[in-house]
Each structure stands twice: as C-alpha cells, then as structure tokens.
ZAVEXTI-588585 format. One record per residue (C-alpha): x, y, z; residue number from 1; residue in one letter. Coordinates in steps of 0.001 Angstrom, whole numbers, plus 500000, padded with zeros to 6 digits. Example, Ala and Ser with C-alpha at 12.3 -4.5 7.8 and 13.67 -1.06 7.14 Angstrom:
<sites>
+--------+--------+--------+-----+---+
|     c1 |     c2 |     c3 |   k | r |
+--------+--------+--------+-----+---+
| 512300 | 495500 | 507800 |   1 | A |
| 513670 | 498940 | 507140 |   2 | S |
+--------+--------+--------+-----+---+
</sites>
This chain:
<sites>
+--------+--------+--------+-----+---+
|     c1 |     c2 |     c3 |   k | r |
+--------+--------+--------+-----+---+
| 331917 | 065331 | 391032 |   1 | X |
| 330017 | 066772 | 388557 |   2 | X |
| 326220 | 067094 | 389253 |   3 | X |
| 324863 | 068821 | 385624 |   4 | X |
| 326545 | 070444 | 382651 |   5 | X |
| 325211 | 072515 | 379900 |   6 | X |
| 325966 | 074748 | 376919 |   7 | X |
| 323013 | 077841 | 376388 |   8 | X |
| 322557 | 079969 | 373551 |   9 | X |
| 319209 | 081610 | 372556 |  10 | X |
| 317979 | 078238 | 370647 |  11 | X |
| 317935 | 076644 | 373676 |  12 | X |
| 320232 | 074216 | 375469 |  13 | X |
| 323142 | 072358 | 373593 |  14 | X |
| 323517 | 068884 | 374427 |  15 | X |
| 327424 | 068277 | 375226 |  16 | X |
| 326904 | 065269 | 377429 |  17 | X |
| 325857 | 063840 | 380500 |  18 | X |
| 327628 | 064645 | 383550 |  19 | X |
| 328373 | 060694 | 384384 |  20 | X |
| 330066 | 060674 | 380815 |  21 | X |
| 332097 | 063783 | 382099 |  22 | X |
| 333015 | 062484 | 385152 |  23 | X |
| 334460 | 059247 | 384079 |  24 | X |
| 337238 | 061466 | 381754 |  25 | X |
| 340894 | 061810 | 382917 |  26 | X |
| 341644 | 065176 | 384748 |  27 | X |
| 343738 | 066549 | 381526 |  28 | X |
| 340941 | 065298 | 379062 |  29 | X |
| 337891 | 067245 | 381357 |  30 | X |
| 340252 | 069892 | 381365 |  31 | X |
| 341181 | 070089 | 377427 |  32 | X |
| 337416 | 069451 | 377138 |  33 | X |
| 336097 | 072383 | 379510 |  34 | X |
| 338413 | 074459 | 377896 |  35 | X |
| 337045 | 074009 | 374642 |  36 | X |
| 333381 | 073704 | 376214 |  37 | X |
| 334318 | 077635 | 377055 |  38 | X |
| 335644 | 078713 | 374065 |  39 | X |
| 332052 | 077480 | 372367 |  40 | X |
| 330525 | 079903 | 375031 |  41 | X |
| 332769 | 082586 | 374290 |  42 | X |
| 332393 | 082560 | 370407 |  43 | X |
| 328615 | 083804 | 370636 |  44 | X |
| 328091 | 086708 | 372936 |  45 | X |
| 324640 | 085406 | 373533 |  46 | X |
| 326075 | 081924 | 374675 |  47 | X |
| 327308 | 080296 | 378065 |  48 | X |
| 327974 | 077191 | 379722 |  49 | X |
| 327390 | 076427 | 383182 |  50 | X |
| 329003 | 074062 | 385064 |  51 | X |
| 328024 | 072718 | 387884 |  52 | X |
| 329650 | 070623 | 390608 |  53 | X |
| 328619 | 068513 | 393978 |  54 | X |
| 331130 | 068427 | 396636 |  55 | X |
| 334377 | 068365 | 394828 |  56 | X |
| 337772 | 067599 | 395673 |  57 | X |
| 340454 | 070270 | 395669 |  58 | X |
| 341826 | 067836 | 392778 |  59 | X |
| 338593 | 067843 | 391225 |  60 | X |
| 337920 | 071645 | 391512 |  61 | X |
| 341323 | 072359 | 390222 |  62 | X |
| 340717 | 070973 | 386871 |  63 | X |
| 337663 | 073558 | 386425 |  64 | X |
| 339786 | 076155 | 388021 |  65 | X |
| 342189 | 075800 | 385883 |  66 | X |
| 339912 | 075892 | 382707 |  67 | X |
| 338125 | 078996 | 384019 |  68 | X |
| 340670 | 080801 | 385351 |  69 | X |
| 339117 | 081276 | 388601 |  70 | X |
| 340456 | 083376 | 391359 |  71 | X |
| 342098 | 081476 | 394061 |  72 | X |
| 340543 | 083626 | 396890 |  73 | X |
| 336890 | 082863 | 395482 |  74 | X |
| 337653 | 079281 | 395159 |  75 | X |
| 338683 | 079124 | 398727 |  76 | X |
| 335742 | 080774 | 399850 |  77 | X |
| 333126 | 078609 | 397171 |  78 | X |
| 335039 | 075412 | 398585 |  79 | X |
| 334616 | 076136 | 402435 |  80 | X |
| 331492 | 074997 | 403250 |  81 | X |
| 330709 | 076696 | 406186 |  82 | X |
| 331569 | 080423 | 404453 |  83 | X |
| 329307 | 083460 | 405231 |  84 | X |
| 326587 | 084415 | 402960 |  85 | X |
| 327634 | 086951 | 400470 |  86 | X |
| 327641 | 088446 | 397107 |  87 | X |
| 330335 | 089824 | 395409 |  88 | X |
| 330166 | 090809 | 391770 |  89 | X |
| 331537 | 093616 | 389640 |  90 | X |
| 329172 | 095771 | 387964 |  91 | X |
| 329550 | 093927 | 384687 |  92 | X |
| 328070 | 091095 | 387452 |  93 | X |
| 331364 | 088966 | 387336 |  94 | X |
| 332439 | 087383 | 390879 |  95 | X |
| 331256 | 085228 | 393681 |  96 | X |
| 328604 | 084632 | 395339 |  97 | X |
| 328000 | 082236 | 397970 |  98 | X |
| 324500 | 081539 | 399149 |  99 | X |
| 322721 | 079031 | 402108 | 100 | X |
| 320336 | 076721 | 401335 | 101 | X |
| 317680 | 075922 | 403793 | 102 | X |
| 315324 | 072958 | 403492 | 103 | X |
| 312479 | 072484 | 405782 | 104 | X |
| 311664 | 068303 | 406883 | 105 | X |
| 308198 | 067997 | 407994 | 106 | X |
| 308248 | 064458 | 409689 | 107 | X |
| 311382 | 065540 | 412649 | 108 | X |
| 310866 | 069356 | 411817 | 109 | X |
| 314488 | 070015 | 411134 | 110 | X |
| 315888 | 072750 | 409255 | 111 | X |
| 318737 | 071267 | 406538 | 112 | X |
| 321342 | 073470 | 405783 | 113 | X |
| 323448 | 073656 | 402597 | 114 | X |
| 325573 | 075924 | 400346 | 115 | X |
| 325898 | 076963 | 397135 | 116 | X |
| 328626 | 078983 | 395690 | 117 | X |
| 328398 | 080260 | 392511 | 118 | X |
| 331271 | 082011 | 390048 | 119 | X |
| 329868 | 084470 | 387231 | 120 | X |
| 332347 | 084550 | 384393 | 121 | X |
| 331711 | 086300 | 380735 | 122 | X |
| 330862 | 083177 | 379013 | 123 | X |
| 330511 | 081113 | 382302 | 124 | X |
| 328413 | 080107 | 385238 | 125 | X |
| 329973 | 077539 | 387708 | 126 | X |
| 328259 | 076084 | 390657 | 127 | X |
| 329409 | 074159 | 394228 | 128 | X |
| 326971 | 072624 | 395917 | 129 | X |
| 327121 | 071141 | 399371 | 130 | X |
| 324707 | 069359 | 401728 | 131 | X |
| 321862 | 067060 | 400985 | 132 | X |
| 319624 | 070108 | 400419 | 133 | X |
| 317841 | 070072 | 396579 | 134 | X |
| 319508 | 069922 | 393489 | 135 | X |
| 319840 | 071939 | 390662 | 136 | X |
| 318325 | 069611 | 387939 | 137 | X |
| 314632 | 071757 | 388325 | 138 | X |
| 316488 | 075229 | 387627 | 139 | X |
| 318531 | 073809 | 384475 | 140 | X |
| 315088 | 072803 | 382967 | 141 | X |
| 313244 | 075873 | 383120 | 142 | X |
| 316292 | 077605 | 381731 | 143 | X |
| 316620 | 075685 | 379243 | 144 | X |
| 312556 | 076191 | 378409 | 145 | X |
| 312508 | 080207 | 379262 | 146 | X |
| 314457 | 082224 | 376370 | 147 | X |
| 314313 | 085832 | 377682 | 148 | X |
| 316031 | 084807 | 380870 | 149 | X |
| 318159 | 082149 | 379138 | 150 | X |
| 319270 | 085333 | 376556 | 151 | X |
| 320414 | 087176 | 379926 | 152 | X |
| 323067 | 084990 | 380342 | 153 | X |
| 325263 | 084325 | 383499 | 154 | X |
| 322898 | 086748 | 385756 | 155 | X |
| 319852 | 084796 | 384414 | 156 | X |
| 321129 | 081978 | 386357 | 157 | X |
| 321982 | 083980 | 388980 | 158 | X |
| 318629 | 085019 | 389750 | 159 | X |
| 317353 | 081432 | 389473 | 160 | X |
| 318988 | 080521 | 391834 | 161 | X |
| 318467 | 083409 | 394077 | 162 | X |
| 315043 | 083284 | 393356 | 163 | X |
| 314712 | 079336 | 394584 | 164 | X |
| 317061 | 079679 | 397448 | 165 | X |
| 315287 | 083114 | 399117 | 166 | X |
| 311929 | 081520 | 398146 | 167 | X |
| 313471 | 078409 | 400130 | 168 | X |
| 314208 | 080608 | 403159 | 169 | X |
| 310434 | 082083 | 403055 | 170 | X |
| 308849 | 078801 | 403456 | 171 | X |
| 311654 | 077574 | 406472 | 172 | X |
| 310580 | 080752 | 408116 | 173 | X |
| 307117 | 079787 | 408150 | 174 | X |
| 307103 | 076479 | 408822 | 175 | X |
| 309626 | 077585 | 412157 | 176 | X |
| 306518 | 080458 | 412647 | 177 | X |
| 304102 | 077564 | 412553 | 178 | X |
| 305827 | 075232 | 414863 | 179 | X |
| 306309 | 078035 | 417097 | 180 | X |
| 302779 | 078767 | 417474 | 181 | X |
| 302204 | 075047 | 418304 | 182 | X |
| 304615 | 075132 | 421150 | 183 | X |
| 303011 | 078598 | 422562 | 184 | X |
| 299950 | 077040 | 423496 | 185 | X |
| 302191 | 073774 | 425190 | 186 | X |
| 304193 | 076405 | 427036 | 187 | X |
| 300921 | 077035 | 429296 | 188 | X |
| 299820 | 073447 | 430166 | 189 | X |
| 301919 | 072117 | 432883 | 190 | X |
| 302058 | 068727 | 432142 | 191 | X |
| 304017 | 069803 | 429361 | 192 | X |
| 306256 | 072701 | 431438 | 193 | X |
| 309141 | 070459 | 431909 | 194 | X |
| 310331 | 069917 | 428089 | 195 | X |
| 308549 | 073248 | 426725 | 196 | X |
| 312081 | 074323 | 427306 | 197 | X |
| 314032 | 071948 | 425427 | 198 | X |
| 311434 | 072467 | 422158 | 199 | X |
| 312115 | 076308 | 422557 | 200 | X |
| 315647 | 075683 | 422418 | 201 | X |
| 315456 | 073458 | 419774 | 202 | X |
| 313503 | 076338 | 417835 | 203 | X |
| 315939 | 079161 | 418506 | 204 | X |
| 318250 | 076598 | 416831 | 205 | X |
| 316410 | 076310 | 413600 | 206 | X |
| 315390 | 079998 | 413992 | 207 | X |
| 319561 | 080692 | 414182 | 208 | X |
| 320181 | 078702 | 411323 | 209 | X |
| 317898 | 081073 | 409157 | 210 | X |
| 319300 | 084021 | 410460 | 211 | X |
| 322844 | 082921 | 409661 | 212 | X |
| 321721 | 082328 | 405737 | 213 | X |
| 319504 | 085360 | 405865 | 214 | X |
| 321409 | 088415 | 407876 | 215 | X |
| 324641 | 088334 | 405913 | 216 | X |
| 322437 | 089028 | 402636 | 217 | X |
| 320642 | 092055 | 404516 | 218 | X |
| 322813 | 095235 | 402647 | 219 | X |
| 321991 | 093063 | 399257 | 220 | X |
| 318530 | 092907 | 399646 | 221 | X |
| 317797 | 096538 | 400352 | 222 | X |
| 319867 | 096981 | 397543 | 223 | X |
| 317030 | 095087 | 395456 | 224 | X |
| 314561 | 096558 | 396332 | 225 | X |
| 315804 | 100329 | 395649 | 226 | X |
| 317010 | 099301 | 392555 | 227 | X |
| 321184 | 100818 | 392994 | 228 | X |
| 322786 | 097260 | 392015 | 229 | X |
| 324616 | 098489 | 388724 | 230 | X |
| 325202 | 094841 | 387831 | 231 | X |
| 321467 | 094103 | 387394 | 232 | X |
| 319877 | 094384 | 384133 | 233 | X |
| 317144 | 096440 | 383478 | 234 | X |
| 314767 | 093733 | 382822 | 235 | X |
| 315566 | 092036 | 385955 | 236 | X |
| 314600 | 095056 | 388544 | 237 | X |
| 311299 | 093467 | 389288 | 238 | X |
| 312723 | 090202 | 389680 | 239 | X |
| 315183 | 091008 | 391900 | 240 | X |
| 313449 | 093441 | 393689 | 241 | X |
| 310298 | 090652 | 394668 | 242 | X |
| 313883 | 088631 | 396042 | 243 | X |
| 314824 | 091555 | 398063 | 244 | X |
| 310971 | 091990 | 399241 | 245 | X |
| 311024 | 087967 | 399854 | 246 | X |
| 314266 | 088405 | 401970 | 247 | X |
| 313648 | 091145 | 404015 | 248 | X |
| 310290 | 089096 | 404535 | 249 | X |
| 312162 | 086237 | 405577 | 250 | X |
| 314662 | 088186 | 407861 | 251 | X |
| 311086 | 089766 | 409571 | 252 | X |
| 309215 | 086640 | 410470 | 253 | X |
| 312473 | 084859 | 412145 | 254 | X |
| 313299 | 087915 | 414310 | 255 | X |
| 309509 | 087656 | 415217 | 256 | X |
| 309856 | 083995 | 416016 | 257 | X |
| 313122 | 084686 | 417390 | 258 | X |
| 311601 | 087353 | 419987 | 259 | X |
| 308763 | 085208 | 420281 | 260 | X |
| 310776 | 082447 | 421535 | 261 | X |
| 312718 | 084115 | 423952 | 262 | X |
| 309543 | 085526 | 425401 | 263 | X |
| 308098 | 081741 | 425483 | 264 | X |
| 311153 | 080949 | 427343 | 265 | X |
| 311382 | 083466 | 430339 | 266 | X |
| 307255 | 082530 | 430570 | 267 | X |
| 308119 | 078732 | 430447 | 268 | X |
| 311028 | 079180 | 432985 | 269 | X |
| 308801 | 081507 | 435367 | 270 | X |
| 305632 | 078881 | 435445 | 271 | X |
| 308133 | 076206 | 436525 | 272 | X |
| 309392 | 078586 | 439013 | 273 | X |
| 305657 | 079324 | 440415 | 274 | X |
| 305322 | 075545 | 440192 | 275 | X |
| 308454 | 074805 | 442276 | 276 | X |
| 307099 | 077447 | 444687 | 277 | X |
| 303317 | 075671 | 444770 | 278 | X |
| 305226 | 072868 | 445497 | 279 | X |
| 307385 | 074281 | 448377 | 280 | X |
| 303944 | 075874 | 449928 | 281 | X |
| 302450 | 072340 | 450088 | 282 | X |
| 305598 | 070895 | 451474 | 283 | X |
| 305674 | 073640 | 454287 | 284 | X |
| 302088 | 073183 | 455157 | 285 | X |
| 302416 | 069743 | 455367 | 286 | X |
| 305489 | 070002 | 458124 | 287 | X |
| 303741 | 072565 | 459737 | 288 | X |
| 300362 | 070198 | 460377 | 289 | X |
| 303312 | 067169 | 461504 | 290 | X |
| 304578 | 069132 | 463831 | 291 | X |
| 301550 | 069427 | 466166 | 292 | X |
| 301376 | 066099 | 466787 | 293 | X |
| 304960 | 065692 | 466819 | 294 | X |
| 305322 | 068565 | 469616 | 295 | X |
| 302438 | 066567 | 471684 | 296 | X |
| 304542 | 063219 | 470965 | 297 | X |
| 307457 | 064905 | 472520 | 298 | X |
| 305667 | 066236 | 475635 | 299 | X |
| 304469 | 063202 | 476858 | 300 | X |
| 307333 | 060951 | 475854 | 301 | X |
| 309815 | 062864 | 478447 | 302 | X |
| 308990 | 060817 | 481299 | 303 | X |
| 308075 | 063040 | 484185 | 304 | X |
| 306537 | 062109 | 487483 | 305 | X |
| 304186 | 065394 | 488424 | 306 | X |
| 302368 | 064980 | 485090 | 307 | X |
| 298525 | 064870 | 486682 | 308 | X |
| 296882 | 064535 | 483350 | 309 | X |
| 298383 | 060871 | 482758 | 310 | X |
| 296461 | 059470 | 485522 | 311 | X |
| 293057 | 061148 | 484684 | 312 | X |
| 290371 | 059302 | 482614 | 313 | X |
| 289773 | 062244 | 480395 | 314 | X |
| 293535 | 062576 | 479970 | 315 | X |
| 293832 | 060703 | 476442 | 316 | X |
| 290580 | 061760 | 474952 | 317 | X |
| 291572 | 065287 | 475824 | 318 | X |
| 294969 | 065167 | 473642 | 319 | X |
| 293808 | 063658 | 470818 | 320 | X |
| 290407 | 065628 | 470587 | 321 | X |
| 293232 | 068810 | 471062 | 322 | X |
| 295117 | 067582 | 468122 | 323 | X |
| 292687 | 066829 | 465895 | 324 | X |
| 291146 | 070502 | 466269 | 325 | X |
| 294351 | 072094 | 465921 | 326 | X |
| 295079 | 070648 | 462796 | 327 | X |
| 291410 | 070675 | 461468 | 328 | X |
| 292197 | 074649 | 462263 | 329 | X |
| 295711 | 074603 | 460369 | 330 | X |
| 294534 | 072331 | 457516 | 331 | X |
| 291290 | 075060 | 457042 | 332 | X |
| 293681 | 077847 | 457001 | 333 | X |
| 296347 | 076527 | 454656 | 334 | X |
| 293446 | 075531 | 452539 | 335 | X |
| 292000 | 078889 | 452505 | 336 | X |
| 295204 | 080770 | 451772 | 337 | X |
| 295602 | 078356 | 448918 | 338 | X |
| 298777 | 076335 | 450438 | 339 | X |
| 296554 | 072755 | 449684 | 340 | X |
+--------+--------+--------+-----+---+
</sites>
C-alpha cells in the first residue's frame, strides 16, 4: 500500500493527492498516473516525486516498478525484509539503499526492528517500509518546509532519512547502555544471581540487533566522515559527516555494552558457581557432624556380649557427653574455616 506521496520543486510541495485516493485506483490507472506523476518530476530539473510505500505486494510493487523502471535485482533486495544493511549508489547518487530501523520501547525494553529501502532515481525517490517502527509522515513535512535541502533533490531525502534512522540507532544504543548498567549492579546481589543470566542474554539480543543494522554500514560511515563519497554534494559534507560521526558512535557504545555484557556474564556464571560451592561446603559439614553420632549409633547397636561399658552407671552419660564435645569441636572448626 501506499503510505505518502508527493511532488517537490523549489516552491514547495505539490499537492497530487492523498495516498488513500491513490490506493483505491486500478493497477493500470496508478500506473498511467505514476507515470505521468514522473514525467512532472522530470520536466524541471529542480523537481522530484517521492513515492513511498508500506509493505507492498509483489503485485503492488510491480505497478511502481514498472513506472520507474526499477532494476529487478534492487527490487528484490528493497522487498526482502530481512536484507543486509547497505548502500549502493552511483556517483551521480542513483541506486539502492537499504537501511534498519531500530526503535527503542521503554515499558518491556525491547528493541523494534524495521527496514527501509530506498531507490534514488533522477527525478525520483521511492521508499519500502517494513515493521511497525515510525513512519515517514515527520520527514515529508520538514521537507516540504526546508528549501535548500528540498532544492537538493533525491539525496536531500536521502540524508533525511539517514539522518533519522542513525540518530534512531544512537538513542537504542543508549537506552541498551542504560539498561545495562542497571543489570551490573543486579549481577552482584545474589538474590538476584539466578535470572541475572537470562536479562544478560536478553541484552546481548537487543545489543545484536544493533550491531546487525549498524556493522554492515561501517565502510559507509568512515566514508562520511573523510569526505571521499563522490555522490555527496558539497553542501551536504557536514551533514553527512555528523551521520558518519553518529554511526561510528553508535557502533562504539554497543561493542562496549556488548563486551560489557559478556564480562557480566562469566562474573554472573562464576558467583553462582562460588554459590553452588558455599552450598556444597555446608552440605559436607553438615554430613561430617551426622556422622559422629551415626558412627556411635552403629557401635553400640551391634549387639556384643563383652561390651563392659553397657553395664556401668557412667556408661550413657559418658557417650553422649563424648558426642556432644566432638561435635561442639567439629561445629567450632567448620565455623571458623567459614564452612557454616
């Protein structure tokens, strides 16, 4: 389906209808009529339209293939949703790119994942969007309001939309950061030890997910930031290099959390250890103070005749004062060595 639509030139934005109204046309009319849409784009070299689109169909996406003439190798790679990050443009920045989007929800602290894939034509821009992550309606209106970057054309939008989405990964990063730091101070209190483990790998879960949008996007950010993308105008540097500095940011703080995390877990998986071993100690010591009495029980439960002591008056006192002492002396030296 269509999810906004939208003619540009340097008055401002052009109003060719809503994206409902486009939807409910037959496929050959929306085709006839995005066709036309691009040939109003293409007769002012300061004009574009961009299209873009929520989860299509193959049938759906064929109609704005066909009006666009977009490459059938980008279009399977904008329409796979779970495609590696990349960017692949010309250096009259025409071509692909396909981008993650990472949102961040505070009440379950759960990273959302969704993608983006965006074709740079001439005359065109044309979105795919998939996932419940935002929408695009914020980024049409401040195009539509900012002229310099609107008179940029296709890579204006481009850099919007970089611009959100690495921005985006920035903030996931430190909200993971933040709930990591949370958890580091659980780790340690052993009431908590026994799920510390299953929060930490929870973590390197949402820590993974920002590595998979981030990492592929690595060779482009550096690329930012030193300023050797040929496709990037010259009034654009120092926007695109802040996104390079925001991604490389972004890519720092989750390999810190990432280390972090796997630190947190040997420590959580050691302190259960030592606690499985406290345990054991206290078990042993236990058995070991049992088994005085039980060696005495044994003794004197065997029955013999020529046993002198079970006929004497001091006999019982005797045993039991002897048992008591030599577990009062075990008990003192367990305690003392820190066994109970």
């Amino acid at each position: 389906m269509i999810g906004g639509i939208g003619l540009y030139d340097p008055t401002g934005c052009i109003d060719v209808g809503t994206a409902a109204e486009w939807d409910a046309l037959p496929p050959q009319q929306r085709l006839d009529r995005l066709s036309e849409l691009l040939r109003r784009a293409s007769a002012d070299a300061d004009a574009f339209t961009w299209v873009g689109l929520y989860e299509p169909t193959h049938e759906e996406f064929a109609v704005v293939q066909g009006a666009f003439d977009l490459p059938s190798l980008f279009v399977e790679d904008a329409l796979n949703s779970s495609h590696r990050p990349e960017i692949e443009l010309d250096d009259d920045g025409h071509g692909l790119a396909v981008l993650k989007v990472l949102d961040y929800v505070e009440a379950s602290s759960d990273v959302l994942t969704g993608q983006v894939g965006i074709f740079l034509g001439p005359h065109y821009v044309v979105t795919v969007r998939f996932g419940d992550t935002r929408d695009l309606s914020a980024l049409r209106r401040r195009l539509a309001e900012d002229g310099p970057l609107r008179a940029l054309g296709p890579i204006g939008v481009l850099y919007l939309l970089l611009d959100d989405v690495v921005d985006g990964y920035l903030h996931v990063a430190q909200e993971v950061g933040t709930d990591v730091e949370q958890l580091e101070a659980a780790v340690f209190q052993q009431d908590a030890q026994q799920t510390s483990a299953d929060r930490i790998y929870r973590l390197k879960r949402e820590a993974l997910e920002v590595r998979r949008a981030v990492n592929p996007l690595l060779a482009d950010a550096q690329a930012f930031v030193v300023d050797t993308c040929r496709w990037v105008p010259g009034a654009l540097h120092p926007n695109f290099r802040d996104v390079g500095e925001h991604l490389l940011r972004a890519n720092d703080i989750t390999e810190s959390v990432d280390s972090l995390l796997m630190t947190m877990l040997m420590a959580s998986m050691a302190l259960q250890d030592l606690q499985q071993n406290r345990d054991m100690r206290k078990i042993s010591a236990w058995v070991a103070l049992a088994a005085v009495p039980t060696m005495v029980a044994g003794i004197y439960g065997m029955n013999f005749d020529n046993m002198p002591e079970l006929r004497q008056d001091w006999g019982y006192p005797v045993v039991l004062a002897g048992l008591v002492i030599a577990c009062g002396l075990l008990y003192r030296g367990f305690k003392r060595s820190g066994w109970l």
